[in-house]
Structures are given as C-alpha cells and as structure tokens.
KETOR-134361 format. One record per residue (C-alpha): chain; x, y, z; residue number from 1. Coordinates in pm, 1 decimal. Each point is the difference from the previous one (the first is absolute). Example, Ala and Ser with C-alpha at 12.3 -4.5 7.8 and 13.67 -1.06 7.14 Angstrom:
BEGIN
A; 1230.0; -450.0; 780.0; 1
A; 137.0; 344.0; -66.0; 2
This chain:
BEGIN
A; 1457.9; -2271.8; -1026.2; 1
A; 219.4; 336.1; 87.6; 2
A; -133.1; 253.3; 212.9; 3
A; -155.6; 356.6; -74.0; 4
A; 158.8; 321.6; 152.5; 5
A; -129.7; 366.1; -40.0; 6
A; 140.2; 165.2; -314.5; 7
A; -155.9; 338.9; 27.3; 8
A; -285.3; 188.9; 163.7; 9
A; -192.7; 328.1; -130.6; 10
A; -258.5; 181.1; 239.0; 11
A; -210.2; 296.6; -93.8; 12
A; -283.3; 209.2; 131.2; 13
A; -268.7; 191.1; -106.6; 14
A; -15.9; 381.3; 106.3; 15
A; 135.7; 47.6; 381.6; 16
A; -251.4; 142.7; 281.0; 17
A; 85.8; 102.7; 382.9; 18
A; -159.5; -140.8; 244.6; 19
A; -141.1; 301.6; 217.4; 20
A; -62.0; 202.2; -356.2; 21
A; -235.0; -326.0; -62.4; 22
A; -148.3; -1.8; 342.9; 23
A; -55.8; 397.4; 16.7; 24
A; -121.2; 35.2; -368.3; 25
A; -232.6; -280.5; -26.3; 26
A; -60.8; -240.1; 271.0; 27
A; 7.5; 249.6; 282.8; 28
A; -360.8; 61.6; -197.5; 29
A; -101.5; -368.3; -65.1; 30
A; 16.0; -84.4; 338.4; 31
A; -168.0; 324.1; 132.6; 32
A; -236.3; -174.6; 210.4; 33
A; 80.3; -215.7; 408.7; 34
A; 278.7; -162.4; -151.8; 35
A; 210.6; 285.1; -108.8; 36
A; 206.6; 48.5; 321.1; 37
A; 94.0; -392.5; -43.1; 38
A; 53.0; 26.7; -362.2; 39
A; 206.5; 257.4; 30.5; 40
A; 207.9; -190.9; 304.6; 41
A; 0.5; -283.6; -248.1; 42
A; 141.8; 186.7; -346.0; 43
A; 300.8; 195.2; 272.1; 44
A; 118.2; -376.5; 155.1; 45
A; 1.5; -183.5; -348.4; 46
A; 334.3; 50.8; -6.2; 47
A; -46.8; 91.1; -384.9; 48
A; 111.5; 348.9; -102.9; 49
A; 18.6; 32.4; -323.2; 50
A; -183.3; -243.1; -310.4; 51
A; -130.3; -7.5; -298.9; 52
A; -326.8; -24.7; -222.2; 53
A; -98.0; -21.1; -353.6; 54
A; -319.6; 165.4; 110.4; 55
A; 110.7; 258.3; 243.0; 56
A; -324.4; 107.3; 244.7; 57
A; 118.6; 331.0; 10.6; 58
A; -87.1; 31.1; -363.0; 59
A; -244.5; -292.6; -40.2; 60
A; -237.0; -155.8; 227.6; 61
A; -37.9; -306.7; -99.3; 62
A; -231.8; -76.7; 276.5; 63
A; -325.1; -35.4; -172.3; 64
A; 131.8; -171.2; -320.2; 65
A; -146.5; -295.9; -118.7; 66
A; 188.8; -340.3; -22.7; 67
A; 4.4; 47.4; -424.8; 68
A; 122.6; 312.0; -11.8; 69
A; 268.9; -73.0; 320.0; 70
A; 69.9; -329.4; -239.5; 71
A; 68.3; 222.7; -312.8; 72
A; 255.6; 245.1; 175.2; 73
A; 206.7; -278.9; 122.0; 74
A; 71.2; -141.9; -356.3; 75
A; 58.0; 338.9; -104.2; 76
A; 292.8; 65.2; 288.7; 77
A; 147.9; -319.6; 17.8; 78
A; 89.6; -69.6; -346.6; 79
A; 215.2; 263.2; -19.1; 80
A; 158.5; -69.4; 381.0; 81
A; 25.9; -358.5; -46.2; 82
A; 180.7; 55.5; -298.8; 83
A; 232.3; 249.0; 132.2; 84
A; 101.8; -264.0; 342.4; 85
A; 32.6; -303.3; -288.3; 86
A; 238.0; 239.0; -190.7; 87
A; 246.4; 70.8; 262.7; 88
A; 30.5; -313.1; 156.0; 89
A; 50.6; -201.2; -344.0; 90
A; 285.9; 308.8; -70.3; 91
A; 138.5; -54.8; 343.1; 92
A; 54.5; -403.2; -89.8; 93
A; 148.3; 118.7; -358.1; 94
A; -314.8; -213.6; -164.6; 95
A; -194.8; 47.1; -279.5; 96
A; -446.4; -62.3; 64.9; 97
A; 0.8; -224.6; -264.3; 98
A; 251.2; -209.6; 188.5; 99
A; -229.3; -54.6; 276.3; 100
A; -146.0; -394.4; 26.5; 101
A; -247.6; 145.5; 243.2; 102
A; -187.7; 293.0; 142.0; 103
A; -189.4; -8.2; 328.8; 104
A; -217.2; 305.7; 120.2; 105
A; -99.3; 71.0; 303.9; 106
A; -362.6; 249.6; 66.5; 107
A; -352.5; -46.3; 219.1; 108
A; -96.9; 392.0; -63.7; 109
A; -77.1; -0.8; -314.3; 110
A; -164.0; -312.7; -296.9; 111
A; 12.0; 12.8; -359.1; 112
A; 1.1; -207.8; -290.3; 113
A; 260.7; -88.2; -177.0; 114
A; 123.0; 105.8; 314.2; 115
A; 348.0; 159.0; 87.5; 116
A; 206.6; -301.6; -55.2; 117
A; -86.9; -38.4; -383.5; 118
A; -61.3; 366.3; -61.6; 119
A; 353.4; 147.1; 153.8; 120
A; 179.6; -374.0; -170.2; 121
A; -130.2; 150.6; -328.6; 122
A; 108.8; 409.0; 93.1; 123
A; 336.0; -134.0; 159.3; 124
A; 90.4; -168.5; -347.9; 125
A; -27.5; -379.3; 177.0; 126
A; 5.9; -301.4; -221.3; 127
A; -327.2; -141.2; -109.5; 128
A; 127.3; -327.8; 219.1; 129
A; 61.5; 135.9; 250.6; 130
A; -188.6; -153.9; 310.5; 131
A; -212.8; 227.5; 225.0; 132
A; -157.1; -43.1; 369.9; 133
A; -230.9; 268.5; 146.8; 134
A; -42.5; -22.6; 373.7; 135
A; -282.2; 163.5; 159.5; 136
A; -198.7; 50.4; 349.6; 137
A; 321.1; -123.7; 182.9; 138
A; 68.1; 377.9; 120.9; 139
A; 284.9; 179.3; 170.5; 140
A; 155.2; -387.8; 0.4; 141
A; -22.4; -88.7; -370.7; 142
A; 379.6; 114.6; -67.3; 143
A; 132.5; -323.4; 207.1; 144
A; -219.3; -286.3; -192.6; 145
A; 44.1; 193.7; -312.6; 146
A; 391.1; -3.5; 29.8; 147
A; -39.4; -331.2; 82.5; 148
A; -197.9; -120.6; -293.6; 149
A; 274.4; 215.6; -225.8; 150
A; 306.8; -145.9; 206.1; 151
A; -133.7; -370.0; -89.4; 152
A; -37.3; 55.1; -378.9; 153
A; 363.5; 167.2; 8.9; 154
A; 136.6; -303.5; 186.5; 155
A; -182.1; -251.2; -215.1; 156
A; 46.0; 106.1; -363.5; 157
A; 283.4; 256.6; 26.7; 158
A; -186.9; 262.8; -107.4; 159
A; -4.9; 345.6; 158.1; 160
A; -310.1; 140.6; 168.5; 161
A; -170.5; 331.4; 53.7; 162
A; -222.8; 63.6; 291.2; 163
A; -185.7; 318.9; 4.5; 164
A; -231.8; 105.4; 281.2; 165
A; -225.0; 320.4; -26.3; 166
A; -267.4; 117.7; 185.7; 167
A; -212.9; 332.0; 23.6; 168
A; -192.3; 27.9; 300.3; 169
A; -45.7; 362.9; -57.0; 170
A; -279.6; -136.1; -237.2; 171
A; -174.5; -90.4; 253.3; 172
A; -112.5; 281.7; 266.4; 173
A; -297.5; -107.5; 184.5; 174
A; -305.3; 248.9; 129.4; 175
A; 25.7; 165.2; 293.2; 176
A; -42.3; -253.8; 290.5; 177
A; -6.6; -75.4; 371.8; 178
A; 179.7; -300.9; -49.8; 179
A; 377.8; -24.5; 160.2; 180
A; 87.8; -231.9; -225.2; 181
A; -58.0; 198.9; -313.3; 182
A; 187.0; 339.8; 199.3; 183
A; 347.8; -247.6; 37.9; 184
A; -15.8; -129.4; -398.9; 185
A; 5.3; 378.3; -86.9; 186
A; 233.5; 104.9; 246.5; 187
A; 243.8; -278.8; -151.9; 188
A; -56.5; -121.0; -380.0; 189
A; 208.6; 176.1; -255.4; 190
A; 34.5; -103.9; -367.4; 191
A; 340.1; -184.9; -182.7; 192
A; 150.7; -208.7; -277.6; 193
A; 274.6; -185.6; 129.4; 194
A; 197.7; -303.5; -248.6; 195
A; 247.7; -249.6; 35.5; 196
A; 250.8; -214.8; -286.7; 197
A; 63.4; -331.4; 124.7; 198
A; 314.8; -209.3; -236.1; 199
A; 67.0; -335.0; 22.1; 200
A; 355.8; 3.0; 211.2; 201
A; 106.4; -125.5; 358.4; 202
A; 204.6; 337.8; 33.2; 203
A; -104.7; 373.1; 124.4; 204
A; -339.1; 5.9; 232.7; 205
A; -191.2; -284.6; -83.9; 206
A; -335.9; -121.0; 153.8; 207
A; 33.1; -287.9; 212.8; 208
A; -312.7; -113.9; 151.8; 209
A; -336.6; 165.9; 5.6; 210
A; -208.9; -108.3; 342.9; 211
A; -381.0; 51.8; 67.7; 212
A; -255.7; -24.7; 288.8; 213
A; -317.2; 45.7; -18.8; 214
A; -337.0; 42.0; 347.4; 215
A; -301.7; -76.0; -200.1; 216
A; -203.7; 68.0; 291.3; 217
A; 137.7; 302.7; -10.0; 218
A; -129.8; 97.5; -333.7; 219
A; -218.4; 297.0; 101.1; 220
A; 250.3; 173.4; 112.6; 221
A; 138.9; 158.1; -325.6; 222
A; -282.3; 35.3; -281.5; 223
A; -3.8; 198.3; -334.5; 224
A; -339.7; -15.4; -88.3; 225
A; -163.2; 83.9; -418.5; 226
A; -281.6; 299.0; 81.2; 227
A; -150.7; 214.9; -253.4; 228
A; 197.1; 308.6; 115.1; 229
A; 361.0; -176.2; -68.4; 230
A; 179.4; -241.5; 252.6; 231
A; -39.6; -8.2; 358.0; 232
A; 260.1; -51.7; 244.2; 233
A; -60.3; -235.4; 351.4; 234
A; 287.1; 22.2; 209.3; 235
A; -71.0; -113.4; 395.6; 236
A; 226.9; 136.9; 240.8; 237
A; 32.6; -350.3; 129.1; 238
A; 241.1; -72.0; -289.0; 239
A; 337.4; 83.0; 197.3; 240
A; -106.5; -236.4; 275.4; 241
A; -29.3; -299.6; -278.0; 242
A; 326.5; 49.8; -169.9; 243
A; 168.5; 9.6; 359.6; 244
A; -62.8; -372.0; 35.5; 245
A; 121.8; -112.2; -310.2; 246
A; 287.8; 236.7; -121.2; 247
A; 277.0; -167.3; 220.9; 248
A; -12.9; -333.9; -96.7; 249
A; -56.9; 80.2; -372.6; 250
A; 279.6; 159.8; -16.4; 251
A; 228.1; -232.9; 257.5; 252
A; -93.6; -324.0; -168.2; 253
A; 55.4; 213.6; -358.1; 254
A; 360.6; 129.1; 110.8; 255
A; 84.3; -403.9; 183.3; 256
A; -83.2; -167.9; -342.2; 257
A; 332.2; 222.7; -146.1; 258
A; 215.4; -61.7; 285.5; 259
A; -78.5; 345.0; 118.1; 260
A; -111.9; 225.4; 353.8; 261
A; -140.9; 309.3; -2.1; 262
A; 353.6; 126.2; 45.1; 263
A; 97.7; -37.3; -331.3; 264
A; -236.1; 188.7; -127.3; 265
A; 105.4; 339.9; -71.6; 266
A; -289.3; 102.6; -261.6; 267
A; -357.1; 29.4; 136.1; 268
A; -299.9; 99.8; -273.5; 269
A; -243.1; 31.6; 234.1; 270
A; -358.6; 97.9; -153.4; 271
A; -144.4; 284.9; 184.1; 272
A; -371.3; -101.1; 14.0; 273
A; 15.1; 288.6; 254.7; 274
A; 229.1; 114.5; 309.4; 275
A; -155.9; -268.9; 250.1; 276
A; 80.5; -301.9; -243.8; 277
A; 375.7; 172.9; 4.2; 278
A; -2.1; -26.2; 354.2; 279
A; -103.9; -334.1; 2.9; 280
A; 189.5; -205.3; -197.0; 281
A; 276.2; 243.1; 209.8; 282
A; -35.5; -96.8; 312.8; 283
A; -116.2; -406.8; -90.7; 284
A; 352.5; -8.9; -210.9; 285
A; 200.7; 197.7; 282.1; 286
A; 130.9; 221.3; -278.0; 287
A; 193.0; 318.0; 56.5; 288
A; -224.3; 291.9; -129.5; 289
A; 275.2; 83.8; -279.0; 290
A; -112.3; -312.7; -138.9; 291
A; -332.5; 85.7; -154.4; 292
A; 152.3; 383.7; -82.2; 293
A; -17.1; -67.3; -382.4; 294
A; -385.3; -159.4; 85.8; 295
A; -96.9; 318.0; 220.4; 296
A; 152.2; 271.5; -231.7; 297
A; -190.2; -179.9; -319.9; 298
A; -315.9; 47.7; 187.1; 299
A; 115.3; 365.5; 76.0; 300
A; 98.4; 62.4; -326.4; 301
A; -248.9; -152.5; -219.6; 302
A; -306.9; -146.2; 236.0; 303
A; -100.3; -381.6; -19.8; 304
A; -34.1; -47.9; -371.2; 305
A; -152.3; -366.2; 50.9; 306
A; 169.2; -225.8; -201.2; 307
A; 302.4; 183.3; -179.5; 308
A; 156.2; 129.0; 398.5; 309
A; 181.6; -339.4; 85.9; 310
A; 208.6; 54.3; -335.4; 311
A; 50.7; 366.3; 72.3; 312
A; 123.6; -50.6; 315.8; 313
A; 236.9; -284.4; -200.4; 314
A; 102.5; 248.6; -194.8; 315
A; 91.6; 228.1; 242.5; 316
A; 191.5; -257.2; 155.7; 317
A; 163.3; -109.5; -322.1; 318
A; 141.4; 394.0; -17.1; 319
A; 114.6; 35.5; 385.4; 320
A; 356.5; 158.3; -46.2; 321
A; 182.5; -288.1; 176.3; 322
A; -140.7; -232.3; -277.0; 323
A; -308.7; -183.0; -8.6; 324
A; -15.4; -314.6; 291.0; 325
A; 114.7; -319.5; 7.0; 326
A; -287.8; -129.0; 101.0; 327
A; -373.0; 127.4; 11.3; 328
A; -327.3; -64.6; 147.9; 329
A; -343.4; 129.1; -154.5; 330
A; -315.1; -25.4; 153.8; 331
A; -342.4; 104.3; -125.3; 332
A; -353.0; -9.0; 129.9; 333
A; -332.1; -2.7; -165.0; 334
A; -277.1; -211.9; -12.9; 335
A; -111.4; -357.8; 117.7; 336
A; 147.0; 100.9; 253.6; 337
A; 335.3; -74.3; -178.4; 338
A; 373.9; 71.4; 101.2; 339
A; 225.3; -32.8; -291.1; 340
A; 365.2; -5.1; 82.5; 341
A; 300.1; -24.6; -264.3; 342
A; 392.0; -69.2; 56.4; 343
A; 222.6; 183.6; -242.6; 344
A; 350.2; -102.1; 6.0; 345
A; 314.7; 179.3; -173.7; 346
C-alpha cells in the first residue's frame, strides 16, 4: 500500500450576494412579523458578509416552491458547477478524467437519478470503469468521510481519486416563520462546489488519518428534514455545548497517534457551522485566534456552504503566501451528532 496526498483542488460558486443587500431586500420582509428585531440581530452577528446562491431571493423567492420543482433546479445548476470544480482540480494535478479509478460526490440538497456521480463521470469525459460513490444526508461533515473513502481506494489500488462536494442550500428557502432555528440556517447557508485529486504517493500533503465521534443521543439536535415545500433545516442552539465535550480529545488522541501536540500544528480548517462553534473549539483547543483566520474569513467571505467549506478553507490554506502547512487539522460538524476530524501532513 502507498499513501494518497492532495494533487489539486478547484472551488467555484454560483452568483455572489451581500449579506445586508439579502437581509434588506428580502428577508427584512419574510420575517416582518415578532421575530424581526431578532432576525435581524441574527443575519448582522452571522459573521457572514458576503455568499452566494444559484437562486438569488432578491430575484427569486423560492419560498413557496414545491420539493419537484426545488429538485429540478438543482440538477439544472449543479451540472454545470460540479463540472466546472472537477475541471480545475483534475488541471491543477496535470490529470486527465478518464484517468480517474474513482469519483466520490458529496450533496444532501438536492436527489436525482442517475444522480451527479454518473451524470458529471459521463460530462467530465470519465471512463466507463471508472468506480463511483455518492454520499448523501451526512451534511456540512460529508467532505471528511468522503476524503476518507477516496484516500483508501488511492492507497489500496494506486489509483488517483476525485472527491467533489456540492451543495445548494439556496434551493431551499423556507416560508416565513417564527422559528429561531430556521432565522440562523438563512442567516448562514450559502451555496459551493468544492473538489479534491488525491495520487497514489507518500510525498506533498497527504491524508494521514481520518477520526470520527459520534452522541447518538444527541441526534435531535441537527435535523434536515424531506417536506413538500423543499428541505427543512433543525439546528438547536444546544449544538456548541455538545461539540465542547468532545472536540479536545478527538483531536488530542488524533494528533498522539502521529507523534504529534497541538503545537505542531500550524494549519487549522476549522468548519464554521457558525461563530459560536468557532469559539468553541477556540477556547477547548487553547488556540490563538489567528488560528482559525482562514476558517473565520471563509465564513465571511463565502457563508457556511455545508459540505464543500472544510475544503475551501483547505484551500485557502494550501495558497497562504508562506506556503501551505506542515501539518493540518480539519474538523467538521453535522449530524448524528458527529465530529469528523482529519490530519493532513506535508
């Protein structure tokens, strides 16, 4: 067996949208009822100030859409964005698609069938062998198992990879409500296509360990639930306080098993389920705020995109001027509740 380092990575995004242009245009409207003071309290502390959409609200609301027709726009936006994220990274790792032994896609906001995996393997030019795995309902953690599940097929046939992860939550607006919950998951989703080439090699930043822990009996906590007017978000504000008790000792026990403390780690992809989770894992890691810069400016720059952020935050780490680091950490949420956490080392 060899090991499997990151080759090249492509990220793209659907049209961009500000923040308070979103709020003031359109949801400073849908929320015109008691909770608008909070909403609006909510949408200014997300720490999100610019993303993006592939339906914006400003010129479509997609509010009262049923789930068919919210179903139908998503194949029809990311085909061509998926493609796009596939290209680059495959160009960035100087391959060919038809050299690819496997493709893994990541997505919970939209279904179809053949679904994204077969249908962008035949528009990227992909071999008719070429394996496929299509990962869904995992959320804004699916990147981590789904490099994972690429990284093991690279290490055991010597193959390269490609793991795409795209998500439009923009699809998925929900009708004016009283509910908190639903205020925060429009104050912070955002839509992305974010991909990764993984080569069979033991040189450049290869993946060495993916980690996982999962509180069943916290499973309530985080919900994405099938209704007739699209997908609808739970999200308790309870979720902070659960990752606090688990996020040091995932990551300690992840970092011991290498030989490593959290001082040697000079890369951290931190996913920004929102500010508070920031803060947490923080504060529980005694990390210098500079530390989760590249995590807090992602969520600045492009909102929480679910799924694709922890690779655009790798990404953005890859580019830092000094040169990418020796040695990083990701971390995702989602789900279960489930803590993913990932050691990259190069």
């Amino acid at each position: 067996m060899t090991g499997a380092a990151i080759a090249g990575m492509g990220v793209t995004f659907p049209g961009p949208m500000r923040q308070d242009e979103v709020w003031s245009g359109f949801f400073e409207r849908h929320y015109n009822g008691s909770r608008k003071g909070l909403a609006k309290r909510i949408f200014e502390n997300s720490g999100v100030v610019s993303r993006h959409g592939a339906v914006n609200p400003l010129l479509e609301d997609a509010s009262s859409w049923s789930t068919a027709k919210r179903m139908g726009r998503y194949l029809t936006e990311a085909l061509p964005l998926g493609k796009d994220a596939v290209s680059s990274a495959l160009d960035a790792a100087g391959l060919r698609p038809d050299e690819i032994g496997l493709f893994v896609v990541c997505s919970c906001t939209g279904y179809a069938t053949p679904g994204l995996d077969i249908l962008l393997a035949r528009d990227l030019g992909m071999a008719p062998t070429t394996q496929r795995l299509f990962i869904g309902h995992m959320g804004c953690y699916a990147a981590l198992p789904g490099l994972g599940a690429a990284t093991d097929f690279v290490s055991a046939r010597g193959r390269p990879a490609v793991l795409l992860c795209l998500e439009l939550t923009s699809l998925h607006v929900q009708p004016p409500s009283e509910d908190p919950q639903q205020i925060v998951a429009h104050a912070l989703f955002s839509d992305a296509a974010a991909a990764v080439v993984l080569v069979p090699t033991a040189s450049g930043q290869t993946v060495a360990e993916i980690a996982a822990v999962t509180d069943t009996a916290t499973a309530d906590h985080m919900t994405w639930d099938v209704t007739d007017l699209g997908f609808r978000m739970g999200l308790s504000p309870k979720v902070p306080d659960v990752l606090s008790i688990y996020v040091a000792d995932l990551v300690g026990d992840l970092l011991s098993r290498h030989g490593l403390t959290l001082a040697d780690v000079d890369g951290w992809a931190v996913h920004p389920g929102g500010p508070r989770i920031l803060d947490v894992v923080r504060d529980r890691l005694s990390l210098p705020e500079s530390a989760l810069a590249e995590s807090r400016g992602t969520l600045a720059e492009h909102g929480n995109c679910s799924s694709p952020t922890v690779l655009l935050i790798i990404d953005a780490l890859r580019r830092r001027a000094a040169g990418p680091p020796r040695n990083t950490v990701a971390l995702a949420f989602g789900p279960g509740l489930t803590l993913y956490g990932t050691l990259l080392r190069g």
